[in-house]
C-alpha positions as CSV (number, residue, x, y, z in Angstrom):
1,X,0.0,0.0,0.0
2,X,1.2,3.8,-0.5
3,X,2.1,5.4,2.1
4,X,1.1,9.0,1.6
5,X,-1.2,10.2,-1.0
6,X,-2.2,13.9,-0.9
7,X,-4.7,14.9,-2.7
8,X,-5.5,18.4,-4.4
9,X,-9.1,19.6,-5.7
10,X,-8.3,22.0,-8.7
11,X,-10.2,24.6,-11.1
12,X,-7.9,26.6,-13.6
13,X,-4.7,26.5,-11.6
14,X,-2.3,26.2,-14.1
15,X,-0.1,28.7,-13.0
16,X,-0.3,27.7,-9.1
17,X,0.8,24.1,-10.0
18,X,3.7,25.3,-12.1
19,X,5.8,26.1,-8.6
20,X,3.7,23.7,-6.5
21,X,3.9,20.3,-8.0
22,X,7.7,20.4,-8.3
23,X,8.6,21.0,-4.7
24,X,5.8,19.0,-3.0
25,X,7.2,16.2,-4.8
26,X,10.2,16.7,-3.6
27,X,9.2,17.5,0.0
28,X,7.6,14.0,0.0
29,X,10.7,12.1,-1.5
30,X,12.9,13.8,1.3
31,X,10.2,12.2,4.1
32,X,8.2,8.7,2.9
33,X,9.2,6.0,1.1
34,X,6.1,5.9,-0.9
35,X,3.3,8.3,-2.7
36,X,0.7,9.7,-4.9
37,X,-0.6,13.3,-5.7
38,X,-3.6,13.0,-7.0
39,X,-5.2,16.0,-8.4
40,X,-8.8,16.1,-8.7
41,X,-10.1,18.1,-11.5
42,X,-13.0,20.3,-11.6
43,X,-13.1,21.0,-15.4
44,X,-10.0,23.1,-15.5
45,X,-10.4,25.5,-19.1
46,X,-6.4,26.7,-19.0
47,X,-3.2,23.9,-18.7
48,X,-4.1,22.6,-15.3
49,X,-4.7,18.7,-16.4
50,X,-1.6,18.8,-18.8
51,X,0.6,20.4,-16.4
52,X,0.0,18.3,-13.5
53,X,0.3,15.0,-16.0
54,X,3.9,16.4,-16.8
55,X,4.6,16.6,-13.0
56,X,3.7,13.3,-12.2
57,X,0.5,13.6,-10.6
58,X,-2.4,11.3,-11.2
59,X,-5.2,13.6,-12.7
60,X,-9.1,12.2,-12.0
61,X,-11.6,14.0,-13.4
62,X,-14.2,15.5,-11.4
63,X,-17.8,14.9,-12.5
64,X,-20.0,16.5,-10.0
65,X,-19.1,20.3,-9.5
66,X,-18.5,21.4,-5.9
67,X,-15.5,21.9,-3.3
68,X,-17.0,18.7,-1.3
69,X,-17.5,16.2,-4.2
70,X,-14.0,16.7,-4.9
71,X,-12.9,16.2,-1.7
72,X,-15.1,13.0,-1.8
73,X,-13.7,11.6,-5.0
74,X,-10.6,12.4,-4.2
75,X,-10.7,10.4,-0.8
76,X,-12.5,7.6,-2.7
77,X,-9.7,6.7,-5.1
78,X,-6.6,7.0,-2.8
79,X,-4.6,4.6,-2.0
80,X,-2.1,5.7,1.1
81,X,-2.3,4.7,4.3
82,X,-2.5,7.8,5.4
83,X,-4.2,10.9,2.9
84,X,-3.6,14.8,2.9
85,X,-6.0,17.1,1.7
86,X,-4.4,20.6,1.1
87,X,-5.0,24.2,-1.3
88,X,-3.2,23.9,-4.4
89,X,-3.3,27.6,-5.1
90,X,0.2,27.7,-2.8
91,X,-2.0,29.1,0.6
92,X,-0.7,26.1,1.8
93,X,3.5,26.0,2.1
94,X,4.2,22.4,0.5
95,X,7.0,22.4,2.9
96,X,4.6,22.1,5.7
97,X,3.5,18.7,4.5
98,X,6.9,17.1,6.3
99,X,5.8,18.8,9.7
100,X,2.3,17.6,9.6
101,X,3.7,13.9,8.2
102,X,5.8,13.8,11.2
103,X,3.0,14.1,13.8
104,X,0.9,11.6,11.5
105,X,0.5,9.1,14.5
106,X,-0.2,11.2,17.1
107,X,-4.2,11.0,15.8
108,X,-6.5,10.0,13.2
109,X,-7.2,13.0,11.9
110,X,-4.3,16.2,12.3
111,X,-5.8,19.5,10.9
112,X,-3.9,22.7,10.0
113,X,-4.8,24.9,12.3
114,X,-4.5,28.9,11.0
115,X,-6.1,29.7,14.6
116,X,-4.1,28.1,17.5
117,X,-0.1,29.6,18.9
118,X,2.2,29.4,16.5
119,X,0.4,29.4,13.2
120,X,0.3,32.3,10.6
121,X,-2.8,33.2,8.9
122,X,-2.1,36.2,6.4
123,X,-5.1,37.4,4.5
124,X,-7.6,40.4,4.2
125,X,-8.8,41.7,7.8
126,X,-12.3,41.0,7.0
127,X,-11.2,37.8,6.1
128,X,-9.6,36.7,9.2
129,X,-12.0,38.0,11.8
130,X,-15.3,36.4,9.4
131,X,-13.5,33.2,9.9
132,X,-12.2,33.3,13.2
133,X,-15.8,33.9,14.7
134,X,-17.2,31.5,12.4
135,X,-15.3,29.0,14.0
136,X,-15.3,30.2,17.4
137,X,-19.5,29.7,17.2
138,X,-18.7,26.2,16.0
139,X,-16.6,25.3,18.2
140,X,-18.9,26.6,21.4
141,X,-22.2,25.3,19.7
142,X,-21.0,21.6,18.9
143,X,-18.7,21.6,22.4
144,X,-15.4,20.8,20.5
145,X,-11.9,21.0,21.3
146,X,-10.8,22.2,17.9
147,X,-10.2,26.0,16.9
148,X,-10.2,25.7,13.3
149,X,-12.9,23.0,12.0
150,X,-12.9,24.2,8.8
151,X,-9.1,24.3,7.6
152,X,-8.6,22.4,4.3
153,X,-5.0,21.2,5.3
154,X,-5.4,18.2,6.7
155,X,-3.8,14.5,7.3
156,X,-6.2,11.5,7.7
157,X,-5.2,7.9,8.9
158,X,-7.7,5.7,5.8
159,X,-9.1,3.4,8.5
160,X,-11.0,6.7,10.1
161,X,-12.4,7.3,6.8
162,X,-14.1,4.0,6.3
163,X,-18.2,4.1,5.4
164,X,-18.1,7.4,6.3
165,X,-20.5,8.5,3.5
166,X,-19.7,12.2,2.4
167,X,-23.1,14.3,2.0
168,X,-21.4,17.9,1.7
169,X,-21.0,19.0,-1.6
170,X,-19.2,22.1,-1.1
171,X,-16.7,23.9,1.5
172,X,-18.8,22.6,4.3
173,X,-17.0,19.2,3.8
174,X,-14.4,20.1,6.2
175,X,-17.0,20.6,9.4
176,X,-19.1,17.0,7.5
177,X,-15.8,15.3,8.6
178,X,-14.5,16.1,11.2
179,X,-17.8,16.0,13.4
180,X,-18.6,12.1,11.7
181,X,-15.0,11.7,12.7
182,X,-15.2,13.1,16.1
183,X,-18.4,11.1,16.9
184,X,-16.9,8.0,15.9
185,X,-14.5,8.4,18.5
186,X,-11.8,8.2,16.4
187,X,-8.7,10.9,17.7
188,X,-8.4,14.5,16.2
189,X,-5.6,17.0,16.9
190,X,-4.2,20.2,15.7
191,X,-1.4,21.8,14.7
192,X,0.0,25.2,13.7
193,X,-0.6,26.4,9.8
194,X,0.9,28.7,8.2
195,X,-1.1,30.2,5.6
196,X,-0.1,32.6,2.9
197,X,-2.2,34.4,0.5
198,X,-2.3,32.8,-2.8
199,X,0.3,33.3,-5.4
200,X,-2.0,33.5,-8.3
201,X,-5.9,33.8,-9.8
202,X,-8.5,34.3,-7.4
203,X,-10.8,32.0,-5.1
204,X,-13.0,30.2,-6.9
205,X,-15.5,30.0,-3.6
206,X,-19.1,32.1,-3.6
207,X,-19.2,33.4,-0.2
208,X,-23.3,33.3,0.3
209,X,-23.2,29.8,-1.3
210,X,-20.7,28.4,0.7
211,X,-22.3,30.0,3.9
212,X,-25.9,28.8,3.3
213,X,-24.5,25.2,2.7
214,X,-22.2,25.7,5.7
215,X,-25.3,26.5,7.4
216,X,-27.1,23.9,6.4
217,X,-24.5,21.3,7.2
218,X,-24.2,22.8,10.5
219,X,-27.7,22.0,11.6
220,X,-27.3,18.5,10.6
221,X,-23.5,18.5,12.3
222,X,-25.5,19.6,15.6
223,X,-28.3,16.9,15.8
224,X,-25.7,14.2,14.9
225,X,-23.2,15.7,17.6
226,X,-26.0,15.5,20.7
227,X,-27.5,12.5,19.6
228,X,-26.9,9.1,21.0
229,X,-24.9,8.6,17.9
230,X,-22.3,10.5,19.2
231,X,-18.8,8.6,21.0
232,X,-18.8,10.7,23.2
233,X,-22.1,11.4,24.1
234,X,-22.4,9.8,27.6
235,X,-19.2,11.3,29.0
236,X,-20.2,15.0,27.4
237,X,-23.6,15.0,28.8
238,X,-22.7,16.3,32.1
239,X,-21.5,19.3,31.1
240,X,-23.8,19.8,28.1
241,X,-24.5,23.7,27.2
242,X,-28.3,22.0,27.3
243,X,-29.6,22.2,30.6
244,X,-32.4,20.2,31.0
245,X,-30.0,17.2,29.7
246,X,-27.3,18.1,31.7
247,X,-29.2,18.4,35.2
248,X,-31.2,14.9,33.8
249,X,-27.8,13.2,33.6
250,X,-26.5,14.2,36.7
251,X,-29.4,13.0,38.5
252,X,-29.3,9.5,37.1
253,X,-25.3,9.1,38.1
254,X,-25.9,10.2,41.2
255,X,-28.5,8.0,42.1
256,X,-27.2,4.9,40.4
257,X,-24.3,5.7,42.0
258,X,-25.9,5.7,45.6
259,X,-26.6,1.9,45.0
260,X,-23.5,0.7,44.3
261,X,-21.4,-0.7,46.9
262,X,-18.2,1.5,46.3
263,X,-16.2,-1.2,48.8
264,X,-16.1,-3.8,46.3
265,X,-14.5,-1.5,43.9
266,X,-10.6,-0.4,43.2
267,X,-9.5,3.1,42.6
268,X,-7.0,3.9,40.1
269,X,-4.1,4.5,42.1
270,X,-4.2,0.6,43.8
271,X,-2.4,-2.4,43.0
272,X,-4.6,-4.9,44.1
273,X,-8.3,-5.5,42.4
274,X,-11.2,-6.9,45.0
275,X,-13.2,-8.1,42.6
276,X,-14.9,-7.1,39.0
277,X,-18.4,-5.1,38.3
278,X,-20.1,-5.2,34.6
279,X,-21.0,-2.2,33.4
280,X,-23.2,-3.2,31.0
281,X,-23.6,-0.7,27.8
282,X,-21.7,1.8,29.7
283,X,-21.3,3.9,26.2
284,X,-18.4,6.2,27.1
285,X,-19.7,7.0,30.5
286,X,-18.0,8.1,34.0
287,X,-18.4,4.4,35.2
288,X,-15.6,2.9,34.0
289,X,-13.3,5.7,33.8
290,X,-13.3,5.7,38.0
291,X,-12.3,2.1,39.2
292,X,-9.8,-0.1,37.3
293,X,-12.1,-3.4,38.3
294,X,-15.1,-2.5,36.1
295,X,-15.2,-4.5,32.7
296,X,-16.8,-2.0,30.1
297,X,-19.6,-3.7,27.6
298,X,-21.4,-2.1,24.8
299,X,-22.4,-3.2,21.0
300,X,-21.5,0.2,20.0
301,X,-18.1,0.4,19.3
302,X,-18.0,4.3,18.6
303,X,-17.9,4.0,23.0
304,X,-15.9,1.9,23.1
305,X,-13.1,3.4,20.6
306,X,-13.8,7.0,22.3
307,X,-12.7,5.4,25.7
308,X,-9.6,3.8,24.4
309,X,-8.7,6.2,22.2
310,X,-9.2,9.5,23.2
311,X,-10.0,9.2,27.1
312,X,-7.2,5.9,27.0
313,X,-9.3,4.3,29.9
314,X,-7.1,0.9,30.7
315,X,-10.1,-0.4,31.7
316,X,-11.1,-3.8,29.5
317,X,-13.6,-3.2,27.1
318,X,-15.9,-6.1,25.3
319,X,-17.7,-5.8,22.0
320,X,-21.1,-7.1,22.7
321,X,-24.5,-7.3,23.8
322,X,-26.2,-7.2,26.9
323,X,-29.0,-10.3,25.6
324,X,-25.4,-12.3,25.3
325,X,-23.0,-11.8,27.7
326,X,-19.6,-13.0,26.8
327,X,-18.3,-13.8,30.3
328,X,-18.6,-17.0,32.4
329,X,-21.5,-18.1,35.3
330,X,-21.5,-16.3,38.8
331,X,-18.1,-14.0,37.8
332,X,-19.4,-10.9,38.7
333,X,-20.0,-9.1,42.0
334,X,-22.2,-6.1,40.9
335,X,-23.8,-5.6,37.3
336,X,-24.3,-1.7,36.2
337,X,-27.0,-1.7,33.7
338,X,-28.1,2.0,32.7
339,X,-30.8,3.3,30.3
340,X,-30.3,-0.1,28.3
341,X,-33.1,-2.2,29.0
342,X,-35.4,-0.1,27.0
343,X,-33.4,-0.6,23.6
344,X,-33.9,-4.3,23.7
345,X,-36.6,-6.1,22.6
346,X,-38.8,-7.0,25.8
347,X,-37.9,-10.5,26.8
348,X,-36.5,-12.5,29.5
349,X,-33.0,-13.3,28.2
350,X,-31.4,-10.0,29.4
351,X,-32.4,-10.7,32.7
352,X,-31.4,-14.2,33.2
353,X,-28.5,-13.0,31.8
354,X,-27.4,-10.5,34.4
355,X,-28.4,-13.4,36.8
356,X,-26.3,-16.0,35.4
357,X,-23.0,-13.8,35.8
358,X,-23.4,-12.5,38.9
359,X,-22.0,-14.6,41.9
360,X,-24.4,-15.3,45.1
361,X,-26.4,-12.4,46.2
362,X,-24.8,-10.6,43.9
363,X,-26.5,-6.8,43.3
364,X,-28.3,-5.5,39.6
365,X,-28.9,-1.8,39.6
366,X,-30.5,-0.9,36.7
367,X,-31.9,2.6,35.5
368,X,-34.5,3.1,33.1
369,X,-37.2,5.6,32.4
370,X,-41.2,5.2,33.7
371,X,-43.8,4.2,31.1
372,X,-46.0,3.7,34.4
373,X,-46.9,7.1,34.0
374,X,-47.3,10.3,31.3
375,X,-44.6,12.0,32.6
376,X,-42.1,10.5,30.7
377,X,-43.9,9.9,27.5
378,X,-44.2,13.4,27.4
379,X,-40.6,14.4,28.0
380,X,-39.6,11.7,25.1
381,X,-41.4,13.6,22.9
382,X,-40.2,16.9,23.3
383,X,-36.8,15.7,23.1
384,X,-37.4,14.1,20.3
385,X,-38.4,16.9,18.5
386,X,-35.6,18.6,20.0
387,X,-32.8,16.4,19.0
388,X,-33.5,13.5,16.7
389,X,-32.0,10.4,16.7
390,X,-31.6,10.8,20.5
391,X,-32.0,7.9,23.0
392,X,-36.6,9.1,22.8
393,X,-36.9,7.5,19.8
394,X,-35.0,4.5,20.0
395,X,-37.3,3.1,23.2
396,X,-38.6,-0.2,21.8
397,X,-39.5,-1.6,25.5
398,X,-41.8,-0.2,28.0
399,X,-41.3,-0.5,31.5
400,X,-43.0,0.7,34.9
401,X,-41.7,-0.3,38.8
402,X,-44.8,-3.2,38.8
403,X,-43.8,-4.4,35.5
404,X,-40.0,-4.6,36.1
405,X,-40.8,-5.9,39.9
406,X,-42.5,-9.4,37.9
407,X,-39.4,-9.7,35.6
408,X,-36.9,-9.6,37.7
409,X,-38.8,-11.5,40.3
410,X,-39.3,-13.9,37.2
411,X,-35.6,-14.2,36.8
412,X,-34.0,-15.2,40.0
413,X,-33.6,-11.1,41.3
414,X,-35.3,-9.2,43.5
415,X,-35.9,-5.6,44.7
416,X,-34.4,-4.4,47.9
417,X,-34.4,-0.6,47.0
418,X,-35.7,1.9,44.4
419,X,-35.6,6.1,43.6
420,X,-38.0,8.1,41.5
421,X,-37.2,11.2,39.3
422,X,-40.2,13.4,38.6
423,X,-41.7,10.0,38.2
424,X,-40.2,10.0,34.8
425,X,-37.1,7.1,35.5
426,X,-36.8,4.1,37.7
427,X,-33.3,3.6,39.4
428,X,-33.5,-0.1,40.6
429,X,-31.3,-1.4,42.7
430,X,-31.9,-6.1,43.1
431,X,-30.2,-8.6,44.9
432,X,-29.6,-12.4,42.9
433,X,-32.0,-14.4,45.4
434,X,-30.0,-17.7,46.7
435,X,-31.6,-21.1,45.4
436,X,-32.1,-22.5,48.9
437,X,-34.3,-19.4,49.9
């Protein structure tokens, strides 16, 4: 496999590419051992596809018009291991692609960044401050950790790419992949740009296009970001700019915390484990970032990869689902089980499930919201409207105190303490009853 392919989208840049192609070749021979420059071409009417052939470059041409569905085909056919996007109009020092090569492994995705210490962003006034607080709302209103999300110089590692279906047809790309990238959970970091006006012709961007699609794209960033979707979603809520959520999260840890019996648990800092708790779906929650004898398991492996990835919990984590635990009879000294129930198809196989692994009187605390009454129906609905594809509509199973009482009672487990919220959730805290009783 390559190991570097950059690619550049191109309109009429003949003269750009003269200087450019030249010495980003040679920048890459100096630093990788393999690579392609594949320039993407929107229909160029000068010398663009003839002088780029001459160079060396692999020329594709670009049927769909737009910024983004170059981008896209350009990521489609490349075949490095790891792929840089970058201006070919020389805003972009070619020399900088051995600095951002270098730091190629410290994440999945490395952007440019023309607004953090130590880069160099020279263009008009108007220009720089437009952009700077058009990123700055970004960045606030999607709660990232990323000053410029809409650089074009980037480095991605292929494997972060992967069915990551490109909607964006124009400059709002950029912010399409790095918040499907973010919520994946793969890794994103920045580093320092410096960014030069360009040497010759003129941008080929419409400003009140590009904005409206941004826009557009921006909306749909922002459901995806706060949905359940989202890696990070359960270790973000409890600080989410959205208060209801955040003050609704807060109250379930606490309380499902309050049932746990924190002695059977080790902290971080200790050498010597007492004995393992399940969390089972724990997403990327606080859980298992606290005690180093929880085992983490969830089908989603967005969590999972946030945790390990970007938080690096040490923690193990398991690929999997709750109706099928992976782990041996009686191993298990508490089982975690929050907001899960409700995603599974109602039957009894989760339940005899959490019984089967947990040892003798072992404890089940499980949190999940009340269908007893219309409290919560009525809260599932507004925040459905608010933010689809949250955890409202992805309820399939129903459950009240009475109703969950008769299950677990069914299933070898029963009650020996429960909280209320509003009487909108149920925070259940059962004991694994002994045979002989």
């Amino acid at each position: 496999m390559v190991e570097i392919s950059v690619v550049l989208p191109v309109y009429n840049q003949e003269q750009n590419l003269v200087n450019m192609l030249p010495f980003l070749q040679r920048e890459l021979l100096n630093c990788v051992n393999s690579f392609e420059i594949i320039v993407v071409d929107g229909g160029s009417t000068d010398n663009t596809v003839n002088v780029s052939k001459n160079s060396g470059a692999r020329v594709i041409a670009q049927r769909d018009k737009g910024f983004g569905n170059a981008i896209k085909k350009g990521l489609e056919v490349a075949k490095g291991r790891y792929i840089i996007t970058m201006d070919a109009a020389n805003s972009h020092p070619p020399d900088f692609v051995r600095k951002i090569i270098e730091s190629k492994e410290d994440a999945d995705l490395i952007i440019g960044s023309r607004f953090m210490k130590g880069s160099i962003f020279v263009t008009s006034i108007w220009r720089k401050v437009s952009s700077l607080m058009l990123n700055k709302m970004f960045k606030f209103t999607l709660s990232l950790p990323i000053n410029d999300l809409l650089s074009d110089f980037r480095i991605y590692r292929r494997h972060a790419l992967q069915d990551i279906g490109i909607e964006s047809k124009d400059f709002d790309v950029q912010l399409e992949l790095l918040i499907k990238i973010i919520t994946r959970g793969w890794r994103v970091k920045e580093v320092p740009l410096v960014y030069k006006k360009r040497l010759y012709g003129y941008s080929k961007a419409r400003i009140i296009k590009c904005r409206l699609a941004l826009l557009k794209t921006f909306f749909k960033m922002y459901r995806l970001r706060n949905s359940i979707l989202s890696g990070d979603y359960d270790d973000r809520v409890l600080t989410s700019r959205l208060l209801p959520q955040r003050l609704w999260h807060k109250f379930k840890d606490k309380a499902t915390f309050g049932y746990v019996d924190s002695g059977k648990f080790t902290p971080l800092d200790s050498k010597h484990l007492t004995g393992f708790t399940l969390d089972a779906g724990c997403g990327s929650g606080h859980f298992v970032q606290v005690f180093r004898n929880v085992i983490g398991l969830d089908i989603d492996i967005r969590k999972l990869r946030y945790l390990k990835l970007v938080k690096r919990i040490r923690n193990p984590f398991v690929l999997g689902s709750a109706e099928y635990l992976p782990f041996k009879d009686e191993i298990f000294e508490q089982v975690m089980c929050s907001e899960v129930i409700e995603h599974i198809p109602e039957s009894d196989k989760i339940f005899k499930e959490f019984c089967r692994v947990l040892k003798p009187s072992g404890k089940l605390i499980l949190t999940t919201p009340n269908y007893g009454l219309f409290i919560w129906p009525l809260l599932e609905w507004i925040y459905g409207k608010i933010i689809p594809n949250a955890y409202a509509d992805k309820h399939i199973s129903r459950y009240n105190l009475e109703k969950l009482k008769n299950v677990l009672e069914n299933n070898g487990l029963k009650i020996i303490n429960y909280k209320s919220f509003l009487k909108a959730i149920i925070i259940v805290a059962s004991q694994k009853v002994d045979e002989y009783e």
